[in-house]
N, C-alpha and C positions, 0 to 999 in steps of 0.2 A: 539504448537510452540509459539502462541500470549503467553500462560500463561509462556511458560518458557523467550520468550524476555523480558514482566514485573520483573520476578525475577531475571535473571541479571541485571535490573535496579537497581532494587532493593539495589541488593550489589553490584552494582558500579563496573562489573568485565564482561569481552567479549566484550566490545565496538562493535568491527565488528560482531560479530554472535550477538548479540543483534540484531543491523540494521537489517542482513539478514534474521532472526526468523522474525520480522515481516513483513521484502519483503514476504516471502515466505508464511507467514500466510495470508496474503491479497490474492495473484496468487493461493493461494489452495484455500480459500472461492471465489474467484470470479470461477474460473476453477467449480469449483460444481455448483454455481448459474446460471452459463451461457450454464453448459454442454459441456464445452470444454479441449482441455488439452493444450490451448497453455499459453507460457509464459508470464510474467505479460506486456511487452512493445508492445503486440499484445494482447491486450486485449478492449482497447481504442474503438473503433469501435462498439465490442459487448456490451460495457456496456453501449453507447449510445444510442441501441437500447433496450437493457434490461429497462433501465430507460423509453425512451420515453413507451413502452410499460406499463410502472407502473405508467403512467402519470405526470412522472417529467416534471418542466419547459424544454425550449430550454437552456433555462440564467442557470438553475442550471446546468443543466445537460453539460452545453460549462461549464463550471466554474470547477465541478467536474473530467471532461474531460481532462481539461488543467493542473489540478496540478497533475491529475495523468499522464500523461505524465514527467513531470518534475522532478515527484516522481520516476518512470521509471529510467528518467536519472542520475538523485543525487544517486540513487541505484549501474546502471553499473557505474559512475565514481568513487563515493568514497567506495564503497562495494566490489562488486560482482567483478570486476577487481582490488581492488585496495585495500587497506588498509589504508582509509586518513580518516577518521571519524576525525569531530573538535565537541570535548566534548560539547562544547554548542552550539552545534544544534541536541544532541541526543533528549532530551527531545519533541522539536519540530517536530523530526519525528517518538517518538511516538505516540504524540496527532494527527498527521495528518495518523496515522496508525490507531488508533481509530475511528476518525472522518470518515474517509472509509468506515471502516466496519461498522459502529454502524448507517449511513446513507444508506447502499446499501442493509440492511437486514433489514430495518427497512420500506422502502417503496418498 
């Protein structure tokens, strides 16, 4: 999914399943790391403990916390219910799709 939301970037083409490939790619890598099957706006709570367990900060881990939260929500309003993606904030939530994963599999 991640590899396929890059390549529509790529060519500039799916806007919306762009976003959702990588909603989706995040809620499938956390779902496996955490052992659970719930959705990504129910996840928040385990990954706090997941983290603290891997001895992230509190600071990082509230930090990390809150934007996925927000991430959650920019997901159901302009995604996952809706079709309102604004072209120049794709970019910004691929890197914050990145930035996710490449920090939750990495500690």
């Amino acid at each position: 999914m991640y590899n396929s939301a890059l390549e529509k970037l790529k060519g500039g083409v799916f806007q919306r399943n762009l976003i959702d490939d990588l909603r989706l790619s995040l809620e499938l890598l956390l779902k496996e790391l955490l052992g659970n099957n719930k959705p990504l706006e129910k996840q928040i709570a385990d990954v706090g403990g997941y983290q603290q367990a891997k001895g992230i900060s509190a600071e990082t881990t509230n930090m990390f916390n809150s934007l996925l939260d927000y991430y959650s929500k920019y997901q159901n309003k302009y995604v996952k219910h809706d079709d309102n993606i604004k072209e120049k904030e794709i970019e910004f939530i691929v890197d914050l799709t990145s930035t996710f994963m490449k920090f939750i599999t990495k500690h």
